[in-house]
Residue frames relative to the residue before (quaternion, step in Angstrom):
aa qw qx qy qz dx dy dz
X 1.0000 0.0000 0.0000 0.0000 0.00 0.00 0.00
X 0.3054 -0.7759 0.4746 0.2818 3.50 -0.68 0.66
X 0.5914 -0.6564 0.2912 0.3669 2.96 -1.43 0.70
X 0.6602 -0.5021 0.4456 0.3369 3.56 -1.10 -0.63
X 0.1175 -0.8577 0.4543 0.2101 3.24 -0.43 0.76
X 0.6919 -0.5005 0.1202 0.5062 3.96 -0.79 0.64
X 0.7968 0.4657 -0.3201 0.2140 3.10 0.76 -0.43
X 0.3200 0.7387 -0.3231 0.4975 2.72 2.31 0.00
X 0.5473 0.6611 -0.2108 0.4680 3.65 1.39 -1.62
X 0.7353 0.4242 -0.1770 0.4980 3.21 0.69 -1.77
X 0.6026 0.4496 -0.4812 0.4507 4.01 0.35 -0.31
X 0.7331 0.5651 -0.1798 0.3329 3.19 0.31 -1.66
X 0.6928 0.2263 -0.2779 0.6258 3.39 0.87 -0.14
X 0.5693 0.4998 -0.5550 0.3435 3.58 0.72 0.68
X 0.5424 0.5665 -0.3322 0.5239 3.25 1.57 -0.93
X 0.8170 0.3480 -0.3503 0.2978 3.46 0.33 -0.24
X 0.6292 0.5926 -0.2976 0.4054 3.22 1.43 0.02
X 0.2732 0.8632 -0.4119 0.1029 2.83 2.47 -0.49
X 0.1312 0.7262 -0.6574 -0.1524 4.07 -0.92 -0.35
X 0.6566 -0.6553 0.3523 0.1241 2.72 -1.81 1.18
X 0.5387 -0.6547 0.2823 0.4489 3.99 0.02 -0.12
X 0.1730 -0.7760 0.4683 0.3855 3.45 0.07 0.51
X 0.5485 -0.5329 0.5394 0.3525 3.34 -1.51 0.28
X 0.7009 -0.3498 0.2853 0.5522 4.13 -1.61 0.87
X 0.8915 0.3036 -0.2131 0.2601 3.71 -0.36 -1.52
X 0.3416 0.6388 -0.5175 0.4555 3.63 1.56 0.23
X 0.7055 0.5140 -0.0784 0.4815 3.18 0.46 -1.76
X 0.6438 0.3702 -0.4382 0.5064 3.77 0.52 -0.36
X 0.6066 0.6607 -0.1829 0.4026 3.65 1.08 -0.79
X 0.7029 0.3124 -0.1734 0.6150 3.01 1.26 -0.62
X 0.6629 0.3395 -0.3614 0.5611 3.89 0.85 0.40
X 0.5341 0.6074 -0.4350 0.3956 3.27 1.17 0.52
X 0.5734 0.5344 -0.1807 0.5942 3.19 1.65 -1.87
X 0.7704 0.4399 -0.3185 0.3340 3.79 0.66 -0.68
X 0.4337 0.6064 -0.4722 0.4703 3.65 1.68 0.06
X 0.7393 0.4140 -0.1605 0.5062 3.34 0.68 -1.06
X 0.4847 -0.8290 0.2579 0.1062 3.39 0.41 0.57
X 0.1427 0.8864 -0.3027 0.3198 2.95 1.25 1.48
X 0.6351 0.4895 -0.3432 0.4891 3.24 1.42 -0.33
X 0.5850 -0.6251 0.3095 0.4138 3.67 -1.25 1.22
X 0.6551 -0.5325 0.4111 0.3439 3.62 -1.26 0.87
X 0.3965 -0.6650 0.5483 0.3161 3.71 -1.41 0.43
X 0.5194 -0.6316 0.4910 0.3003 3.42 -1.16 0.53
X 0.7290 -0.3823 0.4180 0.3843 3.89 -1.10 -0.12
X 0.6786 0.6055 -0.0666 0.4103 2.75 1.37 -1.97
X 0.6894 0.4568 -0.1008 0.5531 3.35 1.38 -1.36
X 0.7241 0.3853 -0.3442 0.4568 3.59 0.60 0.28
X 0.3919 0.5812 -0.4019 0.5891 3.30 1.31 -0.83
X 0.7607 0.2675 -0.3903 0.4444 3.78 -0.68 -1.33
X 0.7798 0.2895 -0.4810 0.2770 4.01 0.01 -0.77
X 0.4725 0.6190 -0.4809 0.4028 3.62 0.89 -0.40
X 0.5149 0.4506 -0.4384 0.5827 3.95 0.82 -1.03
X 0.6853 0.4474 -0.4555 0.3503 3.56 -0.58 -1.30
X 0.6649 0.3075 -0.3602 0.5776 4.07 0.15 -1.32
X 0.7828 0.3338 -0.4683 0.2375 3.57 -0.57 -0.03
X 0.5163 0.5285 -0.4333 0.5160 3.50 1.13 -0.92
X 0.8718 0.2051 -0.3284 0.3002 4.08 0.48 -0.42
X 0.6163 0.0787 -0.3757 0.6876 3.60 1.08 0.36
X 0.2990 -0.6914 0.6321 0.1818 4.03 -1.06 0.83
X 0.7110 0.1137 -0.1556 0.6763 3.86 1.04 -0.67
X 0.1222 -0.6713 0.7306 -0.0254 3.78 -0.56 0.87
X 0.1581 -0.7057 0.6838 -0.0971 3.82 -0.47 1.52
X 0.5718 -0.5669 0.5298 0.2667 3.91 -1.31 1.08
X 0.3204 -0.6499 0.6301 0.2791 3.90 -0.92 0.35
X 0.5622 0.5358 -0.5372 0.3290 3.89 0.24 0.40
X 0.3351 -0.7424 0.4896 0.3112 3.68 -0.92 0.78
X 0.2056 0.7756 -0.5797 0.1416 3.13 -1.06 0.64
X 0.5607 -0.6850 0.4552 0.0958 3.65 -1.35 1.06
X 0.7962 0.0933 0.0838 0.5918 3.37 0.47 -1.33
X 0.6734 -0.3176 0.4382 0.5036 3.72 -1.67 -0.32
X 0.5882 0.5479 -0.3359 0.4909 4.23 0.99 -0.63
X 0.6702 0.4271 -0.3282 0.5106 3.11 -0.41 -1.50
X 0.5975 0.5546 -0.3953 0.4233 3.89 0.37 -1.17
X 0.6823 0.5213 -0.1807 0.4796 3.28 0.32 -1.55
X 0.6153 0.5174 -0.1688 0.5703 3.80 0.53 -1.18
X 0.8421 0.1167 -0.2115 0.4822 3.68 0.44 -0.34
X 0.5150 0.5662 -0.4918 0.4152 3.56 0.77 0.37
X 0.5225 0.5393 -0.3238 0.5756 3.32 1.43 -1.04
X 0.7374 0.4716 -0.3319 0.3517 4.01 -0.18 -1.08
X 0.6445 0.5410 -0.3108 0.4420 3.69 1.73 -1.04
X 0.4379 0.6438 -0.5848 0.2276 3.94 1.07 -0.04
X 0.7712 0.1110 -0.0113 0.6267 3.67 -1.30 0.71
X 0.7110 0.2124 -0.3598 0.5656 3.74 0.29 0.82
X 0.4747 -0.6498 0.5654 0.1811 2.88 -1.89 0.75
X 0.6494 -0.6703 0.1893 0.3052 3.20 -1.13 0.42
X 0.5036 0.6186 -0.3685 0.4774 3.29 1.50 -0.59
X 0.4925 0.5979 -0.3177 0.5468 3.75 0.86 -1.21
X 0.7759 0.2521 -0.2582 0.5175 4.07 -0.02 -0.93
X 0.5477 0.4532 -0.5362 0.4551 4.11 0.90 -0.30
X 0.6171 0.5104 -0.4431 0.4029 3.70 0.36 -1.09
X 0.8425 0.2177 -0.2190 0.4415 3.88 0.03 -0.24
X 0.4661 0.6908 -0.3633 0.4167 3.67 0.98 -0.43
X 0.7539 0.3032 -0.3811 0.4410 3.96 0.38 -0.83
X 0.5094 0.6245 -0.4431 0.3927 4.20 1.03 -0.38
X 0.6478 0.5736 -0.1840 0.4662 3.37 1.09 -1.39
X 0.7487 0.3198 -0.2187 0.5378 3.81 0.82 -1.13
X 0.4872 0.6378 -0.4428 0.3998 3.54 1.01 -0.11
X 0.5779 0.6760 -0.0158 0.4569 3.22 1.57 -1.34
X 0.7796 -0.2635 0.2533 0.5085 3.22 0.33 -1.21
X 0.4101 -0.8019 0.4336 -0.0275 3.61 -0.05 1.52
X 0.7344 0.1912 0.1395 0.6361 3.08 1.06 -1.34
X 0.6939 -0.5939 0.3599 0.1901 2.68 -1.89 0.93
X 0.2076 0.8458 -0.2173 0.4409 3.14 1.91 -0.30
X 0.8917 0.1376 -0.0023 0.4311 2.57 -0.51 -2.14
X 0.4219 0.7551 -0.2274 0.4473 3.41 1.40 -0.61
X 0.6751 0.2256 -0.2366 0.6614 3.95 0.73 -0.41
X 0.7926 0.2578 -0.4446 0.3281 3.65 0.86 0.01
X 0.3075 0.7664 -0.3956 0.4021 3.07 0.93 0.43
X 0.0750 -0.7797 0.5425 0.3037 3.51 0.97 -1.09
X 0.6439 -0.4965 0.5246 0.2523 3.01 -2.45 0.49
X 0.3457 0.5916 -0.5206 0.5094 3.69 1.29 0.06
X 0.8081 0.3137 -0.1864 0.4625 3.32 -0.72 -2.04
X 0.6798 0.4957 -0.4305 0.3267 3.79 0.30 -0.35
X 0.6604 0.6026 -0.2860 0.3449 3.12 0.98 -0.83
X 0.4970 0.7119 -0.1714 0.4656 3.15 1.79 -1.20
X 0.7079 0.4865 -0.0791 0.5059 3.27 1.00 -1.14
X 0.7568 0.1872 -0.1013 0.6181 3.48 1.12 -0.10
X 0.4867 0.6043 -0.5898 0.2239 3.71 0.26 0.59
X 0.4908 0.4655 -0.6464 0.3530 3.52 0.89 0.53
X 0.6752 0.5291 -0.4008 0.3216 4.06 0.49 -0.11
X 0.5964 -0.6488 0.4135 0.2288 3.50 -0.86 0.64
X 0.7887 -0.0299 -0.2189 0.5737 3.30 -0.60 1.77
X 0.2279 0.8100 -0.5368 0.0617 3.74 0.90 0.88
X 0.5113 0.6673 -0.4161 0.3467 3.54 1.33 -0.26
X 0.6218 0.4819 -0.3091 0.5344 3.74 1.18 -1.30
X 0.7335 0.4746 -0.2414 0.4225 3.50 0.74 -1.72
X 0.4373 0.5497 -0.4528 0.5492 4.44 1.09 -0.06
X 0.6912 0.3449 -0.3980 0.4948 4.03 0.32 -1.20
X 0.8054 0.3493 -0.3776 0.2944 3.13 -0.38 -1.28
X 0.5411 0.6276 -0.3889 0.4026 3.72 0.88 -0.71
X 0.6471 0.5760 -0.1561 0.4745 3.49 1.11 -0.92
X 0.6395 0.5692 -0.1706 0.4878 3.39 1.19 -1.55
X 0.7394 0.4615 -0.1513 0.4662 3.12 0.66 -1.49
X 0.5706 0.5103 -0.2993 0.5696 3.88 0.72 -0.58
X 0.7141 0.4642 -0.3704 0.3707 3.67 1.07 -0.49
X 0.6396 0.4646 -0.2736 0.5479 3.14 1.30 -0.64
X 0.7006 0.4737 -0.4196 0.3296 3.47 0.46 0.11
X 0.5340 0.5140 -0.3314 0.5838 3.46 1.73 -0.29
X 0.8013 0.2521 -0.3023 0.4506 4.05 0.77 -0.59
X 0.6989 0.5762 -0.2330 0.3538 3.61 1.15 0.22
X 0.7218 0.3029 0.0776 0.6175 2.75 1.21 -1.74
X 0.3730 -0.7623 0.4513 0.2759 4.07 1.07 0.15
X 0.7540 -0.5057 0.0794 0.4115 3.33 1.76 0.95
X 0.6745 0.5790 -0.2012 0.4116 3.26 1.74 0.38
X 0.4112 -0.7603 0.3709 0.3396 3.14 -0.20 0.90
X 0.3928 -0.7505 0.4350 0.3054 3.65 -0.37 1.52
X 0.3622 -0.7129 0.5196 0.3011 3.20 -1.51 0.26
X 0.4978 0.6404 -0.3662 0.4561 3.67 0.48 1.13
X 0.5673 -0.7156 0.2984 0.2775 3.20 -0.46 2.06
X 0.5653 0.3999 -0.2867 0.6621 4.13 1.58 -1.63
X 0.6836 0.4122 -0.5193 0.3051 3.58 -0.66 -0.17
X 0.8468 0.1654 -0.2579 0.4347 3.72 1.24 -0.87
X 0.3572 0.5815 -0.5365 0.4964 3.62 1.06 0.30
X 0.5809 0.5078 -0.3017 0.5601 4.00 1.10 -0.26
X 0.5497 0.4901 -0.2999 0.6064 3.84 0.44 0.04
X 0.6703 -0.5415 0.4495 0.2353 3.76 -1.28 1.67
X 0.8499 0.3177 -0.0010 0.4204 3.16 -0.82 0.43
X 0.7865 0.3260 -0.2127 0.4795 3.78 0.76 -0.61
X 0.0917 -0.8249 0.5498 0.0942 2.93 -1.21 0.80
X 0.7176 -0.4404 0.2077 0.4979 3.69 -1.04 -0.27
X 0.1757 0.7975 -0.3560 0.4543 3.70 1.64 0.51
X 0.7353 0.4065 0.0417 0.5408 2.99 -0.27 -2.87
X 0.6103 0.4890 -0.4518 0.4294 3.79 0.24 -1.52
X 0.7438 0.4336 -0.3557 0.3636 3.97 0.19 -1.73
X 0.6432 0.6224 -0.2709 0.3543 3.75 0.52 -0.94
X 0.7755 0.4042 -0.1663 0.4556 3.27 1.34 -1.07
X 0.6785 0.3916 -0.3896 0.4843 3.44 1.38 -0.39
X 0.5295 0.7131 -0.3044 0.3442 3.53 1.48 0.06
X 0.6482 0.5843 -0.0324 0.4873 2.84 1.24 -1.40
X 0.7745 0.4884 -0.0487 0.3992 2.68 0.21 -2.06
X 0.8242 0.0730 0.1321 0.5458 4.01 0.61 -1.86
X 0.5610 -0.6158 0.4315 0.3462 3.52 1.50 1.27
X 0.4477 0.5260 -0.6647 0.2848 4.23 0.16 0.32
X 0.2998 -0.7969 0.4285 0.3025 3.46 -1.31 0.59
X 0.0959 -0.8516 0.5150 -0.0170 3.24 0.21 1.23
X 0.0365 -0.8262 0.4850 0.2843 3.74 -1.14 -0.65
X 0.6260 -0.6144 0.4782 0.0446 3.46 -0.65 1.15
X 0.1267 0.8144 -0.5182 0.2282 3.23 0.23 0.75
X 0.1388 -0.7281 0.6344 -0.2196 3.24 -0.21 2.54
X 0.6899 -0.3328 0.3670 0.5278 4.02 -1.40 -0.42
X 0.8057 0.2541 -0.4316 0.3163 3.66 0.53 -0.58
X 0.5648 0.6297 -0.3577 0.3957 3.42 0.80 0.04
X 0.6531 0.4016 -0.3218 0.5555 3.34 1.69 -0.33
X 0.5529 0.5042 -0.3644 0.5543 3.64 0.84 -0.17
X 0.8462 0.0950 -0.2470 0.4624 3.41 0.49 -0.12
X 0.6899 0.2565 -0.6296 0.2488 3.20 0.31 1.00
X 0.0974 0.6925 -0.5627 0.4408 3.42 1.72 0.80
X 0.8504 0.4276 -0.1873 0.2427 3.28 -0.67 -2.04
X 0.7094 0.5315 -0.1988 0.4180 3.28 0.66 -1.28
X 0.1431 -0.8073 0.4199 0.3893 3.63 1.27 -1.56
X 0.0334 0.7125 -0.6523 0.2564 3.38 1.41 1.57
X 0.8435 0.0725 0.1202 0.5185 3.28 -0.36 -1.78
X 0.0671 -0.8176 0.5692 -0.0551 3.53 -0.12 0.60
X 0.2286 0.7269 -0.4803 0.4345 3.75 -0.40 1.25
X 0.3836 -0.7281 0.5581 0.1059 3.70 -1.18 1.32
X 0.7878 0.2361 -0.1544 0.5476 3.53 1.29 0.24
X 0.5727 -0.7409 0.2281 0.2666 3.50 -0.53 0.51
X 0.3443 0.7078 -0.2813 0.5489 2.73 2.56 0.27
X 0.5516 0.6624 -0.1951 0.4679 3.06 1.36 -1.23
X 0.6697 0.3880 -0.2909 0.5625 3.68 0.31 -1.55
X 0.7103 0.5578 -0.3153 0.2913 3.31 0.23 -1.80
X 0.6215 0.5468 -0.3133 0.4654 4.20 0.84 -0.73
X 0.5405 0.7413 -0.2350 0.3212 2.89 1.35 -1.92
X 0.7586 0.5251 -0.0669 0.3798 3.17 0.67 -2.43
X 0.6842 0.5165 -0.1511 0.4922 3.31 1.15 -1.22
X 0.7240 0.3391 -0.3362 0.4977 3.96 1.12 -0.12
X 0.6658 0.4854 -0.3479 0.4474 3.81 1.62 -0.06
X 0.6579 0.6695 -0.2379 0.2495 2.85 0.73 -1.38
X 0.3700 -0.7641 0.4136 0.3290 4.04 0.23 0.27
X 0.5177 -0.7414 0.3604 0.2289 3.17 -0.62 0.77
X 0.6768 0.3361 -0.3516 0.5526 3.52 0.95 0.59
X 0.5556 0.4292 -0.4103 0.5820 3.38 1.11 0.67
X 0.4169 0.7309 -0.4542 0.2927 3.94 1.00 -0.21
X 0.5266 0.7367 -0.1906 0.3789 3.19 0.64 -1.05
X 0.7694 -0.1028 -0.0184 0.6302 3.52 0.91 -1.08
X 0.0987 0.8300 -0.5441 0.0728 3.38 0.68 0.59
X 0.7117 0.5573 -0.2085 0.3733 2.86 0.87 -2.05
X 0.5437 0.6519 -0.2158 0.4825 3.37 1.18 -1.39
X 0.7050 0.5238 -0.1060 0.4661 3.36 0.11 -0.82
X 0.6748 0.3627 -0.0763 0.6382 3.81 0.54 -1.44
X 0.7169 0.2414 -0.4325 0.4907 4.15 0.22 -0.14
X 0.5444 0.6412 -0.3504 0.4121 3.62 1.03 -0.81
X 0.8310 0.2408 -0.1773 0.4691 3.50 1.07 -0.84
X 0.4735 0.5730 -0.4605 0.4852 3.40 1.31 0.17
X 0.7098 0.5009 -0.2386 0.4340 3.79 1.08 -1.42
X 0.7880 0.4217 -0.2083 0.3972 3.75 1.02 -0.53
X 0.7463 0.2986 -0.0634 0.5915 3.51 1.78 -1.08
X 0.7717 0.3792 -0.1399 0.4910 3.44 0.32 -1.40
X 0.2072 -0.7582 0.6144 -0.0685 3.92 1.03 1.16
X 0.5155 -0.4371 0.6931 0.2508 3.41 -1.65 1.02
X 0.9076 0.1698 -0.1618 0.3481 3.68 -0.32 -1.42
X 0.7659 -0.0711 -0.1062 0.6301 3.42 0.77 0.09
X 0.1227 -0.7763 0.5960 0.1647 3.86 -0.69 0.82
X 0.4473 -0.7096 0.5013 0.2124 3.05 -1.20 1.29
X 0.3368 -0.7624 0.5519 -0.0285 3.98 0.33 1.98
X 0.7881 0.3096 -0.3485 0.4020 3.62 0.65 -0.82
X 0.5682 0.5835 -0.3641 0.4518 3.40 0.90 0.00
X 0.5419 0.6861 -0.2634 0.4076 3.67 1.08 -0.97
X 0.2068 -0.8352 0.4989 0.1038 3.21 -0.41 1.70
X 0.6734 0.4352 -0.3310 0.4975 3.35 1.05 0.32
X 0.2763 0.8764 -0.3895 0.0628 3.52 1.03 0.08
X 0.5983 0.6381 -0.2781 0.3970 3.24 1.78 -1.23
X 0.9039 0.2066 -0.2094 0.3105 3.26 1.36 -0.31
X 0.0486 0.8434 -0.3854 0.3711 2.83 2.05 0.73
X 0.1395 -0.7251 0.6657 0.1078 4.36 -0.52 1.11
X 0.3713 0.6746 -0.5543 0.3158 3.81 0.65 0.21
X 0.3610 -0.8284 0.3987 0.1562 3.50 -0.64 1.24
X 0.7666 0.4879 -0.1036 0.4044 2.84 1.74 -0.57
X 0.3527 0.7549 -0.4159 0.3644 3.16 2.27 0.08
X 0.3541 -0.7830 0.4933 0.1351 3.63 -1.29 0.97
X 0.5704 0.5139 -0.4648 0.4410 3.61 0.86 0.86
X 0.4151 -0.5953 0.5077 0.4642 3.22 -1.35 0.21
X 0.6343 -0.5085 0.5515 0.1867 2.63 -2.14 0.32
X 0.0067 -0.8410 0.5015 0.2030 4.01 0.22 1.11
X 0.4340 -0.4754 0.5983 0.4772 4.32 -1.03 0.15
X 0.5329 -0.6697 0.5027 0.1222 2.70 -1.15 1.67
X 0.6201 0.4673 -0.3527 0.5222 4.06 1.21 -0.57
X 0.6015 0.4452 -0.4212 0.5124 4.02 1.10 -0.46
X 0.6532 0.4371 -0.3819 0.4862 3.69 0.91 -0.66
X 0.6314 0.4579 -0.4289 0.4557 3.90 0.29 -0.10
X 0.5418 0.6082 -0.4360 0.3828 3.82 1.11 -0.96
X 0.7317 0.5152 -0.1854 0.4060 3.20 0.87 -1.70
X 0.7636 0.4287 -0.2647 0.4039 3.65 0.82 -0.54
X 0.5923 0.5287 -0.3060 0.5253 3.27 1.82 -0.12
X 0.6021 0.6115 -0.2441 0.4515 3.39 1.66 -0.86
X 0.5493 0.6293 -0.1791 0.5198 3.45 1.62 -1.01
């Protein structure tokens, strides 16, 4: 009988790893057990390889908010609370066309600003503070957005979220940002397990390797927001599924040494 060749190997243990779909409340169940940290722990070994995986496919992974300067940045991280980002691109370039700076930004007023942003959720709260905050950078900060986590977690409207995004983003610090998809997946997976986003966020910061920090954050919302779906996550697509401890994840699980045959064989 002849033998098998790898890719023969490489089906055959997909069919068997095949998994069925769970139904909504399997799957709520299992992101319940996974707040609480119940799925088995990742190895050293096992993060290293997915952290390789997200870089080998996006090497610079770049936020999806528009934005011009370290401000504007600031100005739209603050406008994305309880909104998504597209929603804050659709109104964001009228506004920066407008007023760039913090400057122009307090003249402008919280009237005309608001105007400019009622397609975004809570634009009345998010018009003051957007205002507020632009004030204190023109009488404090001589209009710059400081580079210090207490100076902006101090500033309307921001929190230690906005604060992580901006010194990331903005002044290259490798921080991580920890939003719903970044908590769902390091819940789900059992990267960063944790009942608070403080939690994940500590979590992330004692596994994660330290030359992959940088975009972590980048990387982990990108793949929570495109694959790992609150209501159904798309498992067969998930380049990291094989090692994913989610009980409830619907792909198989290929051997990472049958997946290399196949990509060297390719």
């Amino acid at each position: 009988m002849a033998r098998k060749t790898t890719r023969q190997k490489l089906k055959t243990a997909q069919k068997a790893k095949a998994a069925r779909l769970k139904d909504r409340k399997e799957r709520a169940r299992a992101d319940t057990k996974a707040i609480h940290g119940t799925p088995p722990q990742w190895t050293p070994t096992e993060v290293e390889e997915a952290f390789r995986r997200f870089a080998a496919a996006n090497p610079a992974p770049k936020g999806e908010l528009q934005h011009i300067n370290p401000y504007t940045l600031l100005i739209a991280v603050v406008l994305s609370a309880q909104a998504t980002d597209a929603g804050v691109n659709k109104a964001t370039p009228a506004l920066f066309k407008l007023a760039d700076t913090p400057e122009k930004m307090v003249k402008l007023g919280e009237a005309r600003v608001r105007e400019l942003i009622t397609t975004i959720g809570l634009y009345r709260t998010k018009a003051k503070n957007v205002i507020a905050l632009s004030r204190i950078l023109v009488e404090q900060y001589g209009g710059a957005v400081p580079h210090d986590r207490e100076a902006l977690e101090a500033l309307p409207g921001v929190g230690r979220k906005t604060a992580n995004v901006v010194l990331n983003v903005a002044f290259g610090e490798p921080t991580i940002a920890v939003d719903t998809h970044i908590f769902r997946v390091g819940n789900r997976t059992g990267l960063a397990p944790g009942r608070t986003p403080i939690e994940v966020e500590t979590k992330l910061m004692e596994v994660v390797p330290e030359r992959y920090r940088l975009h972590a954050h980048h990387w982990l919302i990108l793949h929570g927001r495109y694959v790992c779906l609150a209501r159904r996550p798309l498992c067969e697509k998930c380049i990291i599924a094989d090692l994913c401890k989610w009980p409830a994840k619907t792909a198989f699980a290929v051997p990472s040494s049958l997946a290399r045959q196949e990509s060297v064989a390719t």
